[in-house]
Each structure stands twice: as structure tokens, then as C-alpha cells.
Phi, psi and omega in degrees: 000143186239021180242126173325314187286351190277313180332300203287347183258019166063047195278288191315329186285337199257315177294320203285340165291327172290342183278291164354273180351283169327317200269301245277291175279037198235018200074316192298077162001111166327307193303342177275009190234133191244136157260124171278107189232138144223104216270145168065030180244158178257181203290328194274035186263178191236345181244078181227109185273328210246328192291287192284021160259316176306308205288000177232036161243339192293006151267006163306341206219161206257327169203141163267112175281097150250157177284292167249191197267324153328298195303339200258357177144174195255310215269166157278313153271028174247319155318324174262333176309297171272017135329283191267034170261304176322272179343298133000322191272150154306010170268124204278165169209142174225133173265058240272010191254349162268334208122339205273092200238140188265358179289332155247172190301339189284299180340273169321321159324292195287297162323304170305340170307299201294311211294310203302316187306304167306332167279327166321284214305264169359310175271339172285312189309313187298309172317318195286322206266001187239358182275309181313312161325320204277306186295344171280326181300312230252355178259351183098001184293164179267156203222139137143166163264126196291140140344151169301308193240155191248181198296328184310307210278312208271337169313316152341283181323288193308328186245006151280292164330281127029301209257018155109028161274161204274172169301336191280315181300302133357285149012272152025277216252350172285327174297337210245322197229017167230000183041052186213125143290126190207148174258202201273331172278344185281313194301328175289346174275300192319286190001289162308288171300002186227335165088018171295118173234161157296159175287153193276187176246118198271000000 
């Protein structure tokens, strides 16, 4: 929840009953549900301590449950990255109020809506961002976007990641010990995008 006032009319409280609700018609023992709350934060802050222990505990739980898709973050693409960072996992993600579960097919549908929606989005900034180029080159101006992390820093990432640490902690120690902020999905797309795994155990 991200408002005081939602706090004060027990808005967390209404959700974990639809989530109950959910499980109840599902069979699923109360007692099988772990809650993540941040209460009076808002969805785009980077600092929801119960948000980064899910996001880096959920392949411990058979599905991450919200009452919407709201509830689950602000921005769209920091929602579908982890989105489909869960998903990727043997872990399930449910909405129960758009509907949305990737364990069926409407479910997996509607992801791929959001991912295609994200890749539009993605591919117009990128047009805008070689249009720009093109009029700074052709004006004599410096062209490119600096990196976040300089080379140290991602060697850094790459060997913390290696050595099985989560993306938020990793967030943490890039903040505390290269001092350059970054949130936890920027660190999981380098990840990703370079094939950084924890190592496996021999």
C-alpha cells in the first residue's frame, strides 16, 4: 500500500483476505502462506524491504499471490521484468483481481500482452534514442549514454552473483562499496543479459 490513508482504512487488511479468500478456494492450508507487506510505501520507491525479501525468496513458494497487479509495483517495466523473472523459476504469479495466473493459458496470454506492450515501448525509446544520435553526431556533440557501472563495478556484480548472492544484496554492496545507486532490476538485466548465474555446487 503506498498511502498513510490507505494504511489508516486497513486497505492491507482486505487485501490478505482476498488473498485467504483465494487460497481457501484452492484447498491451501492458511497456515502455507507467508505475507510480504509494505505498508504506506509507495510502489515505485526502491526502498520495500518485504518487496526485495520476495523477490529474492520466491523460488522457496509454489506461486507469489496479489490482490492486483497494482499492488505488485508502479512502474511497467520493473513489473514485468520480475515478472517474468518469477515465472522463468518454477514459480507461479497470480492477480486474483485482473485474473491473472501464469499457470493457464489466459494467464501466460496476458503476459505476453504486457511483455509485447514493453517491447513496443522499448523499441520506440530506442528509435528516439538513434534519432537523437544521429542529430548530435551530425551536430558534432558527444553521443552514447554513460554506463551506471564502470568495469570494476560490473566485474564486482558478476562475482557476487557467481557466488550466489541475491540481486538486492548485490543493490546493497554496489551502493555501499562503488557508491553509484542502482535498483535491483537494473542489477538483474546485466545479470541476465551476460548469463551470470550463481555457481553450481560440486
Amino acid at each position: 500500500m503506498s498511502t498513510e490513508r490507505q494504511k489508516e482504512e486497513e486497505s492491507h487488511i482486505r487485501q490478505k483476505d482476498t488473498i485467504k479468500a483465494w487460497a481457501e478456494r484452492r484447498d491451501i492450508p492458511e497456515e502455507n502462506i507467508d505475507f510480504y507487506e509494505d505498508i504506506a510505501i509507495s510502489g515505485q520507491s526502491e526502498n520495500r524491504d518485504d518487496y526485495n525479501d520476495l523477490m529474492d525468496t520466491y523460488p522457496e513458494y509454489d506461486a507469489i499471490v496479489v490482490r492486483e497487479l497494482s499492488r505488485f509495483g508502479r512502474d511497467l517495466g520493473t513489473i514485468v521484468t520480475d515478472v517474468d523473472e518469477i515465472t522463468n523459476s518454477d514459480t507461479e504469479f497470480v492477480s486474483t483481481t485482473e485474473q491473472f495466473d501464469t499457470s493457464s493459458a489466459m494467464g501466460s496470454a496476458m503476459l505476453g500482452v504486457i511483455a509485447v506492450m514493453n517491447q513496443l515501448t522499448s523499441d520506440l525509446a530506442r528509435e528516439r534514442a538513434e534519432r537523437m544520435h544521429e542529430r548530435r553526431k551530425e551536430q558534432g556533440l558527444p553521443v552514447g549514454r554513460k554506463r551506471k557501472l564502470d568495469d570494476k563495478a560490473m566485474e564486482d556484480v558478476y562475482k557476487w552473483r557467481e557466488m550466489g548472492m541475491s540481486y538486492s544484496q548485490i543493490t546493497a554492496l554496489v551502493s555501499e562499496m562503488h557508491g553509484v545507486d542502482v535498483d535491483r532490476s537494473t542489477i538483474y538485466r546485466y545479470c541476465d543479459k551476460a548469463g551470470v548465474e550463481p555457481e553450481a555446487e560440486t
